[in-house]
VEXDREN-2710 file (C-alpha; in Angstrom, 1 decimal):
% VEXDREN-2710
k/r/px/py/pz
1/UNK/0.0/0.0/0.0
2/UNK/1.1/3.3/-0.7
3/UNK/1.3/6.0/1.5
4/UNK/0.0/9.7/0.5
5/UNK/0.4/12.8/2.6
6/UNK/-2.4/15.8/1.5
7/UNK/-1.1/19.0/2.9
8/UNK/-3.8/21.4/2.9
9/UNK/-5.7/23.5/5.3
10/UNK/-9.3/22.8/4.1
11/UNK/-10.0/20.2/7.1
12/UNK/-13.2/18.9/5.6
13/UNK/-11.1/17.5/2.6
14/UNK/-9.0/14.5/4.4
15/UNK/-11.7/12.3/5.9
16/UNK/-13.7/11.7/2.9
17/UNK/-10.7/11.2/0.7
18/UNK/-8.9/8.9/3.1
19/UNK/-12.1/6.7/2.8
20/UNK/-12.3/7.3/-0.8
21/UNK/-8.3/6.2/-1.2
22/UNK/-8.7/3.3/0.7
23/UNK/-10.6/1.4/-2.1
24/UNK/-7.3/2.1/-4.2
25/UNK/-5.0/0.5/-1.8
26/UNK/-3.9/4.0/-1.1
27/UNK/-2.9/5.1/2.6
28/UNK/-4.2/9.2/3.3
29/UNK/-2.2/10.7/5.9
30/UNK/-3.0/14.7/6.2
31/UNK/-1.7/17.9/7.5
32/UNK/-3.5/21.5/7.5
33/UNK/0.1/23.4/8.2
34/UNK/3.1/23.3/5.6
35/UNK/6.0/23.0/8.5
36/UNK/4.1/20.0/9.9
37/UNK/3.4/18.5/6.8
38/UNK/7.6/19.0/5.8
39/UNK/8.3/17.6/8.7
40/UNK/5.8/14.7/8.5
41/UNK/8.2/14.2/5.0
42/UNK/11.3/13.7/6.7
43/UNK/9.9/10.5/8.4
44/UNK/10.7/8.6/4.9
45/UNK/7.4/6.5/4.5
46/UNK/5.7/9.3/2.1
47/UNK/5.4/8.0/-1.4
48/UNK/3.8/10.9/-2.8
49/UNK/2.9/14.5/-1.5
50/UNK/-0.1/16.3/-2.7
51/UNK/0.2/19.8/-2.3
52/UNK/-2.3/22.7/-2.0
53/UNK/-1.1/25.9/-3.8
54/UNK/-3.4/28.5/-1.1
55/UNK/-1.9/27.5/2.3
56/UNK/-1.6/30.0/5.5
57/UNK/2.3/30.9/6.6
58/UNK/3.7/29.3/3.6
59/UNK/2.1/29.0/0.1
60/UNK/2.8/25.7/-1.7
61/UNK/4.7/27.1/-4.7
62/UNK/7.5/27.5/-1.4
63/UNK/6.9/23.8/-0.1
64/UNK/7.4/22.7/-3.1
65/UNK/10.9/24.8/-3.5
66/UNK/12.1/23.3/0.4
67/UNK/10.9/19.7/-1.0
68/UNK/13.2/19.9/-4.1
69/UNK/16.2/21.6/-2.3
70/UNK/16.5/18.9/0.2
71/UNK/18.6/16.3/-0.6
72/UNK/16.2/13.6/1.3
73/UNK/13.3/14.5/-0.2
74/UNK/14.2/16.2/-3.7
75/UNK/12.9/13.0/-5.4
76/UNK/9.5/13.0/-3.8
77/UNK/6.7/13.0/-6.2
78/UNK/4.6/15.9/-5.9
79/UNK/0.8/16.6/-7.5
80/UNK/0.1/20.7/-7.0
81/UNK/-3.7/21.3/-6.1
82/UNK/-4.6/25.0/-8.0
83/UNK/-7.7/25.9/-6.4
84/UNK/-8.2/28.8/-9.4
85/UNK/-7.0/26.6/-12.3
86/UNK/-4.8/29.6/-13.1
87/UNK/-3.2/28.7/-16.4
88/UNK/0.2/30.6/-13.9
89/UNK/-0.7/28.6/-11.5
90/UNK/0.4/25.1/-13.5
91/UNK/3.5/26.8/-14.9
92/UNK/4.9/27.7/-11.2
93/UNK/3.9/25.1/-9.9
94/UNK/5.8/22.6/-13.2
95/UNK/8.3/25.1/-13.6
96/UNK/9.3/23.8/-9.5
97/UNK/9.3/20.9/-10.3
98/UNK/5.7/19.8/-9.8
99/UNK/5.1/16.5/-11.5
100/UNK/1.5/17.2/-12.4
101/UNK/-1.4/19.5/-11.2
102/UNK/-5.2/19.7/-10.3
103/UNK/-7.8/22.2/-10.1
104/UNK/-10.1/22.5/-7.6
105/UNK/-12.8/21.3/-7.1
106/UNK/-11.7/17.8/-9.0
107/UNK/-13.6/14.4/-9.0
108/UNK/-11.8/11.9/-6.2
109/UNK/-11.3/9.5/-9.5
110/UNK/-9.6/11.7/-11.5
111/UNK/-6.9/12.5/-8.7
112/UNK/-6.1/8.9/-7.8
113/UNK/-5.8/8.2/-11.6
114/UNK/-3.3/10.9/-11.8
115/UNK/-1.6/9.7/-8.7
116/UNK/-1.6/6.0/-9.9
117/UNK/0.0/7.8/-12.9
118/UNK/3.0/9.7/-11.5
119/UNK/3.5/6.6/-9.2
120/UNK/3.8/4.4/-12.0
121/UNK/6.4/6.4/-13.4
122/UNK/8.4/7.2/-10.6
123/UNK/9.1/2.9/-9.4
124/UNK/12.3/1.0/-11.3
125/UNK/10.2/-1.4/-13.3
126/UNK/10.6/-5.1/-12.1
127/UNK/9.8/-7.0/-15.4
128/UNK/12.5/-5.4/-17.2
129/UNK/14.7/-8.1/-19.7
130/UNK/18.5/-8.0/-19.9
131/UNK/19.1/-6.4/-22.7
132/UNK/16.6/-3.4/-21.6
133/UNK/17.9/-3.2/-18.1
134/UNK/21.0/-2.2/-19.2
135/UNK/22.2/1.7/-19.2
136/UNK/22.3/3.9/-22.2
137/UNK/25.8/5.3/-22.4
138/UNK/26.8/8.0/-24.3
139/UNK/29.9/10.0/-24.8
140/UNK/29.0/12.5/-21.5
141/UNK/25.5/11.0/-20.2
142/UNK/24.7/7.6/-18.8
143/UNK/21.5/6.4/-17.7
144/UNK/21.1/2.9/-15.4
145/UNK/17.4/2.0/-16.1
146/UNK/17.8/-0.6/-13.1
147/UNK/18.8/2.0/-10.2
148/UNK/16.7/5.0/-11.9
149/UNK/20.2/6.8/-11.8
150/UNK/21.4/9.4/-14.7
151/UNK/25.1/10.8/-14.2
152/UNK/26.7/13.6/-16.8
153/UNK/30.5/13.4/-17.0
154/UNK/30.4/10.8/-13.8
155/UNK/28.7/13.3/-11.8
156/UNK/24.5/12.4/-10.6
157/UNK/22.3/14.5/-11.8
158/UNK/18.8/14.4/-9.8
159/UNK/15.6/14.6/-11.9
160/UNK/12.1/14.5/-11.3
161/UNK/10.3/11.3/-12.2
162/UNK/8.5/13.3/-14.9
163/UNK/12.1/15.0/-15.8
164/UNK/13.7/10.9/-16.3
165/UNK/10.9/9.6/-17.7
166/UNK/11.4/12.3/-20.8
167/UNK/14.8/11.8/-20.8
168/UNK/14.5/8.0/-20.6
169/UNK/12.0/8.4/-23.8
170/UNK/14.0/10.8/-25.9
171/UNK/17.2/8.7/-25.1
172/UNK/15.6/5.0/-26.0
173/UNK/14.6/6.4/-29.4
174/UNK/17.4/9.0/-30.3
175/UNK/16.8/11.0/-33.6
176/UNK/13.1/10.7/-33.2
177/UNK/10.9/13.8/-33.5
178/UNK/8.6/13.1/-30.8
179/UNK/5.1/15.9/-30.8
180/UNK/3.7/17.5/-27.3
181/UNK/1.0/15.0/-27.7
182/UNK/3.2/12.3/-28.1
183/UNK/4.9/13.2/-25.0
184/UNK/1.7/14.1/-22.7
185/UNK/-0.1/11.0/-23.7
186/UNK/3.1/9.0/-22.7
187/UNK/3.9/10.9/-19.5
188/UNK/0.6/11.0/-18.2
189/UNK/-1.5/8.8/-19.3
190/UNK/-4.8/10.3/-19.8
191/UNK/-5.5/12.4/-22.4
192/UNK/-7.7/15.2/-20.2
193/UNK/-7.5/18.8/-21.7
194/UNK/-3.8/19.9/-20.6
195/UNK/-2.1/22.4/-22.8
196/UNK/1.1/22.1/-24.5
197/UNK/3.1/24.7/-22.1
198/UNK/3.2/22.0/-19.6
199/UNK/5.8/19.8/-22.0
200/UNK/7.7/22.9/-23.0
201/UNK/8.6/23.9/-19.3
202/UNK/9.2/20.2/-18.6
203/UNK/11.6/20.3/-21.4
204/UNK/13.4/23.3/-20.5
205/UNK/13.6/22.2/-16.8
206/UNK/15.3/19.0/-17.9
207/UNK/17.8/21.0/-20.4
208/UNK/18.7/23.2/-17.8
209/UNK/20.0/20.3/-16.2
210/UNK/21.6/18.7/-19.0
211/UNK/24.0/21.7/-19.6
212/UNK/26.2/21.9/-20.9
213/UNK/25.0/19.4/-23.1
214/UNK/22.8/20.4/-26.1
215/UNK/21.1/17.1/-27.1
216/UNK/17.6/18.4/-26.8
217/UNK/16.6/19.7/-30.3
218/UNK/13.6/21.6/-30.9
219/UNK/11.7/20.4/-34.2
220/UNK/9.8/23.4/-35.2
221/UNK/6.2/22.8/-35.7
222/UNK/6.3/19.1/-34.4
223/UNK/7.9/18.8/-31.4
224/UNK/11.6/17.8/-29.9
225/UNK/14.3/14.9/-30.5
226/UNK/17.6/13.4/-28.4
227/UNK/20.6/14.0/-30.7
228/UNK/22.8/11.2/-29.4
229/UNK/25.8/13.0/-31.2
230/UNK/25.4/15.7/-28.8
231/UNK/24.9/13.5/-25.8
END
């Protein structure tokens, strides 16, 4: 069973959803105050954190900053709760590091679909064969699909689960011209009405930490491809 942590200071908004989770063989833990629910984070048994954007003392666009700068949790998957549906909203919040994002109010179904999504990304897969298990080496980038691990030059490099996933895609089929839809469709799983910014921070975000490498292309008018030359 998984174990979720909601941190948000509506207080009528836990109990239903724990009972609602519970049918998913997901575990609802809560906490109405940011500083509680980071430290709640640090006991290591959170799988994934689902974060309110409106919170008192500390808004979640911050949480989310303290949750990627520390080195024990900077790894934690994180779904951003926007209670406007502000179009800024999702590009803070992805531009963080966010791995995906709901408005409010949102249908109990669609948010544990979303977080069956990102949790399905984020966990090594256990059925992989030899020959896929294996890392993808270039000339400055490795990636070991078994420990989840990328390292430029010998040196780690953490990502998001979103951020490896991409890289694990564009790197898997180098050359390829992959479309936005292509990506959201694989990334997320659903195709709900999210708009094409969301890949184009996600892309930047993970070319910011590829530098000073430039194997990212952009294909104008379709999309973007892995140059493996440049890798």
């Amino acid at each position: 069973m998984h174990t979720i942590l909601l941190i948000d200071d509506d207080e009528q908004l836990a109990e239903p959803l724990q009972e609602y989770f519970a049918r998913y063989d997901l575990n609802l833990i809560s906490e109405i105050h940011p500083e509680q629910g980071l430290h709640r984070l640090q006991k290591g048994d959170v799988d994934l954190t689902i974060l309110d954007v409106m919170l008192p003392e500390m808004d979640g666009f911050e949480v989310c900053r303290r949750i990627r700068r520390d080195t024990n949790l900077q790894n934690m998957p994180v779904l951003m709760l926007t209670a406007r549906g502000d179009v800024m909203d999702r590009v803070i919040g992805l531009e963080l590091g966010a791995d995906d994002y709901l408005a409010k109010p949102f249908e109990p179904r669609e948010l544990v679909a979303r977080i069956h999504n990102i949790l399905r990304r984020s966990q090594p897969t256990t059925n992989q064969t030899a020959s896929n298990a294996d890392s993808l080496s270039f000339t400055h980038l490795q990636i070991d699909q078994q420990r989840r691990k990328v390292t430029l030059d010998n040196k780690d490099i953490e990502l998001t689960s979103s951020e490896y996933e991409l890289l694990l895609m564009f790197a898997s089929e180098t050359e390829k011209a992959f479309s936005r839809d292509d990506i959201l469709n694989a990334l997320r799983g659903i195709n709900a009405d999210l708009y094409t910014r969301s890949v184009d921070i996600l892309v930047s975000r993970l070319r910011q930490k590829l530098k000073p490498l430039n194997c990212i292309q952009t294909v104008w008018g379709s999309g973007y491809r892995f140059l493996a030359a440049e890798a």
